[in-house]
Structure formats: structure tokens, C-alpha cells
MIFI-376583 format. One record per residue (C-alpha): residue number from 1; x negated, y negated, z; residue in one letter. Coordinates in nm, 2 decimals, decimal comma, m for minus. Example, Ala and Ser with C-alpha at 12.3 -4.5 7.8 and 13.67 -1.06 7.14 Angstrom:
BEGIN
(1; (m1,23; 0,45; 0,78); 'A')
(2; (m1,37; 0,11; 0,71); 'S')
//
This chain:
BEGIN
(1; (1,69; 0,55; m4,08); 'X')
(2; (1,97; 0,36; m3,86); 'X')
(3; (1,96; 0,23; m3,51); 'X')
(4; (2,16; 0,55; m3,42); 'X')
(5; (1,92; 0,80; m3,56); 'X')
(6; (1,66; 0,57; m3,34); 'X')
(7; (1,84; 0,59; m3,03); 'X')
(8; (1,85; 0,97; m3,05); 'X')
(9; (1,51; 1,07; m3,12); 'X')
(10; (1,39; 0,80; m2,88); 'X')
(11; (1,63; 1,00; m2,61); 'X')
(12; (1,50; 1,33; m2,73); 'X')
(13; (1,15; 1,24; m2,71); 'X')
(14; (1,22; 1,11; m2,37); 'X')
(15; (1,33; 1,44; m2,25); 'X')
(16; (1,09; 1,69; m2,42); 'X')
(17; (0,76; 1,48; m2,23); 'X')
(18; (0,97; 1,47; m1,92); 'X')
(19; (0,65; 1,45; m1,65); 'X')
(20; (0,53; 1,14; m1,94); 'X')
(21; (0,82; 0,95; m1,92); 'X')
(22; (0,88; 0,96; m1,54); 'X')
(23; (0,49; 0,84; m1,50); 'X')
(24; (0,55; 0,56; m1,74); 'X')
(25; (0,86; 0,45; m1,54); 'X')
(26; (0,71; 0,47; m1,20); 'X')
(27; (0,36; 0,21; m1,32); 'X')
(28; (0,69; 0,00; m1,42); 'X')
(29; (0,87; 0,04; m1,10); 'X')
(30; (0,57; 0,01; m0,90); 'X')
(31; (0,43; m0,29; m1,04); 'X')
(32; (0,76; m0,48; m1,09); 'X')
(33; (0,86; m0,36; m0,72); 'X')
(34; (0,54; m0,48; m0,57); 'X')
(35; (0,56; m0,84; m0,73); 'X')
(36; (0,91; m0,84; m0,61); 'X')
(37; (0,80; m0,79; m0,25); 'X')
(38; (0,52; m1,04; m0,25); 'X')
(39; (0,72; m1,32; m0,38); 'X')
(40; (1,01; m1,24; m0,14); 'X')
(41; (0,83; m1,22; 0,16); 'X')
(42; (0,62; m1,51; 0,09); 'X')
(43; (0,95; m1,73; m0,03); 'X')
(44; (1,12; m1,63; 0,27); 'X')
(45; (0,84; m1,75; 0,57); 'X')
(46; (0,78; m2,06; 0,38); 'X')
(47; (1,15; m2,14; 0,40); 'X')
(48; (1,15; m2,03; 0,77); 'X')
(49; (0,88; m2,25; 0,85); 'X')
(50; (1,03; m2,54; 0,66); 'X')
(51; (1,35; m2,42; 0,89); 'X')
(52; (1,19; m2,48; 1,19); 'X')
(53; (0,99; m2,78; 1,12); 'X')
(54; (1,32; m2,94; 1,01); 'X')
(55; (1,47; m2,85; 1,36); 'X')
(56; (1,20; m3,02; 1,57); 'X')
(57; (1,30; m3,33; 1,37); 'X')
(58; (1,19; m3,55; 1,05); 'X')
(59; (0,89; m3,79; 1,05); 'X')
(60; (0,81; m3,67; 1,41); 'X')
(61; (0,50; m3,74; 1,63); 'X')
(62; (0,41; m3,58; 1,92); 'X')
(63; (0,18; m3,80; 2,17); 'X')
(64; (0,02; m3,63; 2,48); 'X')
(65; (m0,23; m3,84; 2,71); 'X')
(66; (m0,32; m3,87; 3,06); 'X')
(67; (m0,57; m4,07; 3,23); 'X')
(68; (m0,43; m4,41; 3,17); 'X')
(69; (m0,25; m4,62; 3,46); 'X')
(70; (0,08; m4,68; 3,48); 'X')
(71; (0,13; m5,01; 3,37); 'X')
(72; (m0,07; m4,93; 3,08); 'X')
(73; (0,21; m4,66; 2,96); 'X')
(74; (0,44; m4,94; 3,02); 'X')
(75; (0,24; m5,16; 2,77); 'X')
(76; (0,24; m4,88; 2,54); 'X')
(77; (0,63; m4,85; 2,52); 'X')
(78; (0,61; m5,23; 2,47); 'X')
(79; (0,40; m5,17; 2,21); 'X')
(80; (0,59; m4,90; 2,03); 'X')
(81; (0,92; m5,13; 2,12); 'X')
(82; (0,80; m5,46; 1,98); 'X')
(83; (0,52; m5,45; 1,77); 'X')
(84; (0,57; m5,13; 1,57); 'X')
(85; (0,94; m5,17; 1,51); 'X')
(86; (0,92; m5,18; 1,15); 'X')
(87; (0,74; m4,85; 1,16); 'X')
(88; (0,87; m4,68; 1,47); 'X')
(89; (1,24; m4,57; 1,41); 'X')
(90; (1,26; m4,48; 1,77); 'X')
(91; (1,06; m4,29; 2,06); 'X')
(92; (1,17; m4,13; 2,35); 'X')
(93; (0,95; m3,98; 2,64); 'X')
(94; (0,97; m3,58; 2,71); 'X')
(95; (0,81; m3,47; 3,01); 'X')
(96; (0,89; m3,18; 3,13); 'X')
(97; (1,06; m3,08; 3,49); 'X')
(98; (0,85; m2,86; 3,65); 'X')
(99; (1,08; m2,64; 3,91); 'X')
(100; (0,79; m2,54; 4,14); 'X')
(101; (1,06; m2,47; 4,40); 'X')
(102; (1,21; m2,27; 4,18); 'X')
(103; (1,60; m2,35; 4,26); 'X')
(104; (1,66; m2,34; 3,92); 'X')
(105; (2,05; m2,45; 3,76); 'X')
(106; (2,33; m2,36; 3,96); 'X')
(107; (2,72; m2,38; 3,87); 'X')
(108; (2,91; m2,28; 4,16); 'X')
(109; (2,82; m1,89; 4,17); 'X')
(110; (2,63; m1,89; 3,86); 'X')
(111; (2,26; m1,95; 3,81); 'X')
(112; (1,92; m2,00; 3,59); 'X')
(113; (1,58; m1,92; 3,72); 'X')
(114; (1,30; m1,92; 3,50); 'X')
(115; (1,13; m1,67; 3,68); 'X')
(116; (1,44; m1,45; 3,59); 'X')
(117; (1,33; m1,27; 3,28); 'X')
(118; (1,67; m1,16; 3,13); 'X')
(119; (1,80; m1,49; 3,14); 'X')
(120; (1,52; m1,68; 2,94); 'X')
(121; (1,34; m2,00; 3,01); 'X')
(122; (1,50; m2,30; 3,05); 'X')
(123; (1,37; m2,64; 2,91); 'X')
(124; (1,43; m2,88; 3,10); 'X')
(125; (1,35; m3,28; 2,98); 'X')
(126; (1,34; m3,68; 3,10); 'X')
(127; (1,43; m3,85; 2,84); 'X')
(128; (1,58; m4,22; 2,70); 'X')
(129; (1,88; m4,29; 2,50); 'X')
(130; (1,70; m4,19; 2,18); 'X')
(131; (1,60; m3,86; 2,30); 'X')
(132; (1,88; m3,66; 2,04); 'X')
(133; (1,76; m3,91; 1,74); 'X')
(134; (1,41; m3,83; 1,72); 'X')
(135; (1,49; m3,43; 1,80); 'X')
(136; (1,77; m3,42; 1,54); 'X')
(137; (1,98; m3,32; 1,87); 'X')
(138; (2,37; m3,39; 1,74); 'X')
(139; (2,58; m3,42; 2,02); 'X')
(140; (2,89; m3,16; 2,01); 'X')
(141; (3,06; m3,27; 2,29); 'X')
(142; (3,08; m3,59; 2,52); 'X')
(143; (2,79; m3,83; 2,47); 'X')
(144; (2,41; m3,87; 2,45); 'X')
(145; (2,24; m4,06; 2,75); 'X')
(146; (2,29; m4,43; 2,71); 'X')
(147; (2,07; m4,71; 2,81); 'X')
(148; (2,24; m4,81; 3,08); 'X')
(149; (2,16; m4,45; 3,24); 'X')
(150; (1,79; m4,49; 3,23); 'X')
(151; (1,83; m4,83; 3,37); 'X')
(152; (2,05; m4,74; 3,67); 'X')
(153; (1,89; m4,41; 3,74); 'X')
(154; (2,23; m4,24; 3,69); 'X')
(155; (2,19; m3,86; 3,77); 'X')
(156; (2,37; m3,75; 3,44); 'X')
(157; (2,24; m3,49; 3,21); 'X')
(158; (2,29; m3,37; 2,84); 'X')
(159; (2,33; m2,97; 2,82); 'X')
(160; (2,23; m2,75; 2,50); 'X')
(161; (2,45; m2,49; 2,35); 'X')
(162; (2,30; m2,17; 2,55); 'X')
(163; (2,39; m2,33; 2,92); 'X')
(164; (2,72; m2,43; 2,81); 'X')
(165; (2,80; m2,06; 2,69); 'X')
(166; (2,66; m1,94; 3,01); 'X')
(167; (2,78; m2,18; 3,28); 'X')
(168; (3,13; m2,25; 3,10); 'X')
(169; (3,21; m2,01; 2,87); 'X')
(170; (3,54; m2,15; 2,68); 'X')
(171; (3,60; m2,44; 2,95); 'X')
(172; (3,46; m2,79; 2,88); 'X')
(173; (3,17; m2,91; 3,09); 'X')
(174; (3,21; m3,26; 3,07); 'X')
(175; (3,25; m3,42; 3,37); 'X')
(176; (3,14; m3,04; 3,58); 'X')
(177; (2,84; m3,10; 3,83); 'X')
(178; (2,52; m2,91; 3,81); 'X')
(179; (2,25; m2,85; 4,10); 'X')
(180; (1,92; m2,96; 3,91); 'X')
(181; (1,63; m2,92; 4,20); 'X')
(182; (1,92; m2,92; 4,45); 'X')
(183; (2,04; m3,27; 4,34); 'X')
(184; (2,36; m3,28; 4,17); 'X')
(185; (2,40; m3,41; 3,78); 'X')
(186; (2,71; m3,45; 3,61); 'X')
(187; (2,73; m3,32; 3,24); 'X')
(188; (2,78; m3,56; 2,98); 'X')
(189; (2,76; m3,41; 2,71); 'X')
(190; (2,62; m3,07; 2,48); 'X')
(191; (2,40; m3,12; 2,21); 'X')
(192; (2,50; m2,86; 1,91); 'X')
(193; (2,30; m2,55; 1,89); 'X')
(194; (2,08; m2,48; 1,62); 'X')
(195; (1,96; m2,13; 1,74); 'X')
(196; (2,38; m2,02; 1,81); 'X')
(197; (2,29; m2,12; 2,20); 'X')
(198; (2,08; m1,77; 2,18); 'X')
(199; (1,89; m1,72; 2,50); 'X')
(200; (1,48; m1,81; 2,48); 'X')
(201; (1,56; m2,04; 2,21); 'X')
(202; (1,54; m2,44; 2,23); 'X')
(203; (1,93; m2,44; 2,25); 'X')
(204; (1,87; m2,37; 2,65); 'X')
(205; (1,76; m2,71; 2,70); 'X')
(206; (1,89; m3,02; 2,95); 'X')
(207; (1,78; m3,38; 2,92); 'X')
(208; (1,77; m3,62; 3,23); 'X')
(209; (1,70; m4,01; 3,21); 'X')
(210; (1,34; m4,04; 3,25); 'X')
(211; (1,37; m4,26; 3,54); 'X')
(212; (1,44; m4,03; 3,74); 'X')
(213; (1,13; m3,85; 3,69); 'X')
(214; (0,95; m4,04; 3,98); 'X')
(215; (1,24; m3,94; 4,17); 'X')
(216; (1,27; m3,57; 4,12); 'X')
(217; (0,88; m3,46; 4,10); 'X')
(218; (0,56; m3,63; 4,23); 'X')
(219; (0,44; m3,91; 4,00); 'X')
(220; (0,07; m4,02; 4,01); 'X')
(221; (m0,08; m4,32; 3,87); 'X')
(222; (m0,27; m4,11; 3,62); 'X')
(223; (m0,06; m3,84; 3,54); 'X')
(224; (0,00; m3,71; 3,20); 'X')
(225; (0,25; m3,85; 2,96); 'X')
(226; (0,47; m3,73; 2,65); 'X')
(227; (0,67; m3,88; 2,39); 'X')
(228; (0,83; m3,81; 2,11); 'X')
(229; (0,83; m4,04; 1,74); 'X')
(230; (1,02; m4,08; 1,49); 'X')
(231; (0,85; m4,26; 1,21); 'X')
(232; (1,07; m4,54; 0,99); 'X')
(233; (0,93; m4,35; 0,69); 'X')
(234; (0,72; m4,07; 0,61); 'X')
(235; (0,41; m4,30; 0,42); 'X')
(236; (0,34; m4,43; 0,75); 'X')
(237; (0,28; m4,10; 0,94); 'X')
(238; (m0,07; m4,08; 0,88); 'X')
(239; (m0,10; m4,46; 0,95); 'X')
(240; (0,02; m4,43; 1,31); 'X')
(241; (m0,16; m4,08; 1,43); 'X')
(242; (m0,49; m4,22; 1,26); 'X')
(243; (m0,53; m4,57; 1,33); 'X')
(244; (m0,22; m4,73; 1,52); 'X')
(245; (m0,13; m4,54; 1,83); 'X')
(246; (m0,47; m4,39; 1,93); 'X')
(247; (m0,62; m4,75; 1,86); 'X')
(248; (m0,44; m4,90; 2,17); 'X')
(249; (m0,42; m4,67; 2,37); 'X')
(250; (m0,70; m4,41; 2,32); 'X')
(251; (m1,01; m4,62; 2,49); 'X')
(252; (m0,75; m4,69; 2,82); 'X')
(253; (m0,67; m4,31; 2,86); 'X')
(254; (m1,08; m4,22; 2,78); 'X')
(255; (m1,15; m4,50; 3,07); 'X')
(256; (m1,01; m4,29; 3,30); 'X')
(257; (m1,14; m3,98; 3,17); 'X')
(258; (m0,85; m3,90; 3,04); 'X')
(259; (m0,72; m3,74; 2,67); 'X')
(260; (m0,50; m3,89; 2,41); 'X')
(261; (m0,39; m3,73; 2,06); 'X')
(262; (m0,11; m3,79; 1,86); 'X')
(263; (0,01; m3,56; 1,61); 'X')
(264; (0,27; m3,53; 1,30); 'X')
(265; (0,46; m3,21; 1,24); 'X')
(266; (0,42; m3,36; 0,90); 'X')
(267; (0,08; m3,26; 0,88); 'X')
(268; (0,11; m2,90; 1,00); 'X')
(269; (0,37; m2,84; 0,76); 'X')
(270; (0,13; m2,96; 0,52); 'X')
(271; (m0,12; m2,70; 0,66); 'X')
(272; (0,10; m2,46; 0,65); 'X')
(273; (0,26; m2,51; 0,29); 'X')
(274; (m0,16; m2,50; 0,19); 'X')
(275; (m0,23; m2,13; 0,36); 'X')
(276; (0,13; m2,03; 0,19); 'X')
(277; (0,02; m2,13; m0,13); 'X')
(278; (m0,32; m1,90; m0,09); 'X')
(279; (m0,10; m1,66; 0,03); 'X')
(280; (0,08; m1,67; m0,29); 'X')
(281; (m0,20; m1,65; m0,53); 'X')
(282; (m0,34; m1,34; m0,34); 'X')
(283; (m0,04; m1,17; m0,31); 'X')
(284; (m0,01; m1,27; m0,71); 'X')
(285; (m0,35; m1,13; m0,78); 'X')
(286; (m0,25; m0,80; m0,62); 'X')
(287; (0,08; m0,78; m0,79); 'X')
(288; (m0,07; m0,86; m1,15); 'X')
(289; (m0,34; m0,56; m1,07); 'X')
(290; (m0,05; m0,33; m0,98); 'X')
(291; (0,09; m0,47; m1,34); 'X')
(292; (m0,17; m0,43; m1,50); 'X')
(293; (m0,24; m0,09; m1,38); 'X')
(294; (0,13; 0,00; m1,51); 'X')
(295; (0,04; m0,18; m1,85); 'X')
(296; (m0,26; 0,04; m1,91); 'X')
(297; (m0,04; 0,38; m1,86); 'X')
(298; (0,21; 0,22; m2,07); 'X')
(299; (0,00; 0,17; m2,36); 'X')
(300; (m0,21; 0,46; m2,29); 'X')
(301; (0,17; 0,66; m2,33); 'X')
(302; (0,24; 0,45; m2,68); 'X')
(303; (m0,10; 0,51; m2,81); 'X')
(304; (m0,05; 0,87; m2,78); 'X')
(305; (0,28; 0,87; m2,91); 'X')
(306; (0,18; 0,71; m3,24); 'X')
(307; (m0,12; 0,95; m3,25); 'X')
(308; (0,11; 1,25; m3,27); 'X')
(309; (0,31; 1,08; m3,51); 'X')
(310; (0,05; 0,96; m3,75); 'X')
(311; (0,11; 1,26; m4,01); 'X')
(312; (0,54; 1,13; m4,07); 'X')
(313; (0,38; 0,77; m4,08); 'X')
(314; (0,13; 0,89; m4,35); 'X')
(315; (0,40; 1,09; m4,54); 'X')
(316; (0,64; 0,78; m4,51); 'X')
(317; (0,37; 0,56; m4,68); 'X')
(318; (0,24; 0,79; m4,88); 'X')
(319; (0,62; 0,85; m5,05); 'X')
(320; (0,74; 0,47; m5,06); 'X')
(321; (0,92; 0,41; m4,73); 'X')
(322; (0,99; 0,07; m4,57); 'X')
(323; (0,78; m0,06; m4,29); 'X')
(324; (1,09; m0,13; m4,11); 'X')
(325; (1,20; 0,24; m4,13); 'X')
(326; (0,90; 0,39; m3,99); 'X')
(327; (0,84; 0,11; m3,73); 'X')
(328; (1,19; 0,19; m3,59); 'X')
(329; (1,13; 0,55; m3,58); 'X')
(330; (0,79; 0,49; m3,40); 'X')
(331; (0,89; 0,22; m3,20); 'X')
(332; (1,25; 0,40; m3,05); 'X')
(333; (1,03; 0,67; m2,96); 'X')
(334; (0,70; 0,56; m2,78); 'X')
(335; (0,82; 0,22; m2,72); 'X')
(336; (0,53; 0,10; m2,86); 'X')
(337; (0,61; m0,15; m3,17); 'X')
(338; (0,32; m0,39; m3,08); 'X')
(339; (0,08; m0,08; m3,10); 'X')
(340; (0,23; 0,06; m3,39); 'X')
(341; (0,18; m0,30; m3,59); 'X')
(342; (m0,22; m0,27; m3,51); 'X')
(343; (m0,23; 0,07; m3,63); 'X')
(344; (m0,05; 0,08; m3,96); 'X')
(345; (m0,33; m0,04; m4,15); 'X')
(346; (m0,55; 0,21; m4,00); 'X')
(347; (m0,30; 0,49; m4,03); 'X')
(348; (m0,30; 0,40; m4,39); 'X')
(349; (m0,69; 0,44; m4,44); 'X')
(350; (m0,73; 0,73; m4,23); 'X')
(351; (m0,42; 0,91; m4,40); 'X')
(352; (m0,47; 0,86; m4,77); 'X')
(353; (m0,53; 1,07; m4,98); 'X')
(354; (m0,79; 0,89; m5,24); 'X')
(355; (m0,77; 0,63; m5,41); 'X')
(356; (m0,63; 0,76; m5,77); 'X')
(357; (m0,40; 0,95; m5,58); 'X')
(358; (m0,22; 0,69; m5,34); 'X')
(359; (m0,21; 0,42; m5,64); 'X')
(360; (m0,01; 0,68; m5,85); 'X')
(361; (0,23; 0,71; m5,56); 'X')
(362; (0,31; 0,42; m5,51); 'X')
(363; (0,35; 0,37; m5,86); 'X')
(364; (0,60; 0,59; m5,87); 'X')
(365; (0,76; 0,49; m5,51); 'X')
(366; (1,11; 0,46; m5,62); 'X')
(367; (1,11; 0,80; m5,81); 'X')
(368; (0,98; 0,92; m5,53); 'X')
(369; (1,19; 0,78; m5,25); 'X')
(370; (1,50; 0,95; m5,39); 'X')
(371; (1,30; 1,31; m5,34); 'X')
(372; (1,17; 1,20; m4,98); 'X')
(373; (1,42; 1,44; m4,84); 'X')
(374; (1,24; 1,78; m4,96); 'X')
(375; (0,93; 1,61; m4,82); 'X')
(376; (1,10; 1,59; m4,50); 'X')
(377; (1,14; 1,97; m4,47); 'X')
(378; (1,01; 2,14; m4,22); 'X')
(379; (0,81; 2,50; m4,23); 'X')
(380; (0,75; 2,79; m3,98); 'X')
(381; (0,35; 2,81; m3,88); 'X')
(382; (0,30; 3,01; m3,55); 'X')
(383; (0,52; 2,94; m3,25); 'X')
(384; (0,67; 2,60; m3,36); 'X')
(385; (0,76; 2,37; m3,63); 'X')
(386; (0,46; 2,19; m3,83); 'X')
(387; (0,55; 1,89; m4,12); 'X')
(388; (0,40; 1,97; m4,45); 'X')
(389; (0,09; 1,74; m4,42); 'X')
(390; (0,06; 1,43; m4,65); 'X')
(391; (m0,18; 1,65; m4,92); 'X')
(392; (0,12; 1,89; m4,98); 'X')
(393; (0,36; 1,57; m5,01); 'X')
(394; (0,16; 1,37; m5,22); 'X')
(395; (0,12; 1,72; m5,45); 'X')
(396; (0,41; 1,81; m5,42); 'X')
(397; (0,53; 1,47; m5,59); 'X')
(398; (0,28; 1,43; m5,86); 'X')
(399; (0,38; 1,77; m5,98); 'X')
(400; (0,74; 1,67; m5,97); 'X')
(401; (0,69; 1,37; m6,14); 'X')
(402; (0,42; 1,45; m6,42); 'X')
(403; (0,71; 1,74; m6,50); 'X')
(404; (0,95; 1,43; m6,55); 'X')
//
């Protein structure tokens, strides 16, 4: 038997056990299909996480702390300035404008109120000349606040993507004047978007020198306190929120009863990759019980095609025929060649026909093999077609042969 002569009866046997073939493609489809879908979904909110960790910055901490004086937060940058430089890359304070008058940003007839739901929220930041480093802020246009700005108190401001698409649209804004609390600021320059300056996103942002801060809002001598740092290196993340940072100025903020904690995106991205990863092995133990579930059906459909086919495997064995012929012929059809190599020993013992009688066939297997075509005939009984039955064969052949 060729591979063309497999090819058809698997095709026809496909067809005539339609409703068997289409449940042994759906336990495929289904369980493939499901395994798909886990892996995708859980491949695709790992990468956005990592997308959006990598947007707040590399090797950031966050420190928040109130309760200390203000000449101890000045000791503090000191600190971070002097004595940590080989581990600090930079810092940069972010506290946040509060608009309690709510005057919100104006541009001649244009304006942003937070309170204005279809406009968004606006963020709105003091911070130093390293504010854009340690928040992977590139600038687009113009220039980042300098030094020299914080020292003078110069009332200059750094835009993000969204107000420059809403207060200038295709015209530049360097060097244009914004109302900021109803003080004007000149722009600067735009930090690049990250979110396509999309409204409610951290592309509607503007960053003030912090100096200004005592300036602009009410100041007390223990009020609360935000930076943001940039570690030199990733190994010394843990070193800093654990021991380094909260060790000078922890006890000065809890003297005043008072809160300080410093945390690494590092770690929650850590946290995060750890919950993905159970994620993954429980959305992989429910996609290899849908597979498994299709695995059973598909060898529950093999094992009942070799069952109905047992009589031609006898037959073939019984008259001399190759393993490989009838493992193609079973195999094409029922798909089931890793069955079929279990079964063919216990084909063989359930269909001989005694022992005298199979050693005298295959004796005679190559006088027989060039008769295996009358075997092959088929007879009318009833309603449909029947094979002769491996008795009437292995007669059959005997007969032919003792006549020889």
C-alpha cells in the first residue's frame, strides 16, 4: 500500500464518521485555543507592566516623609548630595502644586481646570535640574530647568506633550507665558510624550523650580516632603530603601510624629513579575487539563478505529504482509500510529487462529502474499459489506497451497 492509497482511505474515513472527526478536531481546537489565550494574555500584561515601570524611570526610589524640620530636609539633600554620590545618580524633589484656588492653566483664551472633567487632570511638579533624568523625561523642545533657575527662583516651567497640543497646537511654546496660580511662567521647554500627550495620562504634566514652592503655596516647618531617586546602579536599591535613607532620616521624621518610607519601583516590579509567574502556572494547569481532555477523545477516537479494523490487521498478518503496510493503512486512517504499535502484538494473539495454523502461514508467507488479493475480496452479508474473517483466509490458503 502507497502513501496515496493512505491519503484516500484516511480522507474517506474522515468523511463516513463525519460527527467523529469534527469532535476530535474541536478537543484539538479547544485545547490548543485555550493555551493560546492564556499565554497571550498573560505575555501581554507582563510586558505592559514592564512598559510602565520603564516609564516612571530606571533604578527609581520614591521617598515620602513629613514630620521633620526644615533644616533637617536640607541636611538630607546634603546627605543625598555628598555622602551618597557614589550611589545616588541624582535626586530631584516632586511635590505637588495643589490649585486650591482652582485658577488652573491659562493661555490667553484657553484653559485647564482640574475640576473640568473632559479636560483631565493636570500634574503639576517643583522640581530641580534633574527632575527629567530620574523620570526618564527627554526634553523635545527647548531645555530642562537648569540650576541656576532653582537658585534664582526664576518663574520658568517645563510643559509635557498634552499641554503643548492643547495650548499651542502646531506653534512653538518656547518663550509663550502661562498663568500658573495667577503668576505668569515662561515655557522653556516640552518634555517628549510617552502616552502621545493623550489627555489623563502623565504627558499632562508641568515642572516648576522647587524654590518657588514656598512662594506659590503655604510652606510649614513640618510639612510633608517628596523626592524622587535615581540609584547609580540597581545592586544598591535594596541598600538605600533598607538601611541608608531611612537610617538618617527616619528617627528625625518619627520625632516629630511624623512618617518616612522609601520605596523602589524595582521591588514592585519584582512583586509583580512573582504574581505573573503564578498567574502563568495556573493558567498552564488549566490549559494542560483542556489538553488533556482533548488527548483523551483523541485516543479514545484511535482506539476505536483500530478496534474496527482489527479483522484486515489479522488477515494482513495472518497472509505475510509488512508491518509497515498495515501500520500505514491504520495509521492514515485513525491517526493513531502510537496506538496501533501497542496493539499489534495483542491483535496478533487475539486474532490467530492456533498455533499449527499461523506457523504454516507464515511458512508459506511468500506463496501466500502473491494470492493476498483474493483474500482481499469482499462479500455481500445483509445490508453492507463484511471481509471474509481471518478463519476463511487462513483456509482458504492452506487449501490453495496443500493443492500446490
Amino acid at each position: 500500500m502507497n502513501w496515496m492509497q493512505t491519503v484516500r482511505m484516511a480522507f474517506k474515513s474522515i468523511l463516513n464518521n463525519k460527527v467523529r472527526s469534527i469532535l476530535t478536531m474541536l478537543g484539538i481546537i479547544i485545547g490548543v485555543a485555550s493555551v493560546i489565550a492564556i499565554v497571550a494574555s498573560i505575555q501581554g500584561t507582563s510586558k505592559l507592566q514592564r512598559l510602565q515601570y520603564e516609564a516612571m524611570g530606571v533604578n527609581r526610589i520614591d521617598i515620602y516623609g513629613y514630620g521633620a524640620k526644615n533644616r533637617d530636609w536640607q541636611e538630607f539633600e546634603d546627605y543625598m548630595t555628598n555622602d551618597l554620590s557614589d550611589k545616588i545618580a541624582a535626586w530631584s524633589p516632586q511635590s505637588q502644586y495643589y490649585d486650591w484656588q482652582n485658577s488652573g492653566i491659562q493661555y490667553r483664551a484657553k484653559r485647564l481646570n482640574n475640576n473640568d472633567s473632559n479636560s483631565g487632570y493636570t500634574y503639576m511638579y517643583f522640581g530641580n535640574e534633574h527632575y527629567g533624568e530620574v523620570t526618564s523625561h527627554a526634553i523635545s523642545a527647548g531645555r530642562d530647568i537648569s540650576a541656576a533657575d532653582c537658585r534664582t527662583r526664576a518663574r520658568v516651567c517645563v510643559i509635557g506633550e498634552t499641554l503643548r497640543k492643547y495650548f499651542f497646537g502646531a506653534m512653538s511654546p518656547i518663550g509663550q507665558k502661562l498663568q500658573i496660580g495667577g503668576k505668569g511662567f515662561e515655557v522653556i521647554g516640552v518634555y517628549a510624550g510617552k502616552y502621545d500627550g493623550k489627555l489623563n495620562t502623565d504627558d499632562q504634566m508641568i515642572v516648576m523650580p522647587y524654590t518657588l514652592q514656598s512662594t506659590m503655596m503655604s510652606v510649614y516647618g513640618m510639612a510633608d516632603r517628596q523626592y524622587i531617586v535615581k540609584a547609580a546602579e540597581k545592586d544598591v536599591i535594596a541598600e538605600l530603601t533598607d538601611e541608608l535613607l531611612p537610617g538618617f532620616m527616619q528617627g528625625r521624621c518619627e520625632a516629630g510624629n511624623g512618617y518616612f518610607s522609601a520605596s523602589s519601583d524595582s521591588q514592585w516590579q519584582e512583586q509583580s513579575e512573582s504574581s505573573n509567574n503564578m498567574l502563568a502556572l495556573l493558567g498552564g494547569g488549566v490549559a494542560g487539563i483542556s489538553l488533556l481532555v482533548g488527548g483523551i477523545g483523541i485516543m479514545n477516537i484511535m482506539l476505536v478505529s483500530v478496534t474496527e479494523r482489527t479483522r484486515e490487521i489479522g488477515i494482513r498478518m495472518a497472509i505475510g504482509a509488512r508491518k509497515a503496510g498495515y501500520y500505514r493503512a491504520v495509521s492514515g486512517r485513525s491517526l493513531g500510529g502510537l496506538v496501533l504499535r501497542r496493539c499489534d502484538r495483542h491483535c496478533a494473539r487475539l486474532l490467530s487462529f492456533g498455533g499449527a495454523g499461523q506457523s504454516a502461514a507464515r511458512e508459506n508467507a511468500e506463496q501466500l502474499h502473491a494470492d493476498r488479493g483474493a483474500v482481499h475480496r469482499t462479500a455481500l452479508c445483509g445490508t453492507g459489506h463484511r471481509r471474509i474473517s481471518v478463519f476463511c483466509a487462513a483456509g482458504y490458503h492452506l487449501r490453495t497451497v496443500s493443492r500446490q
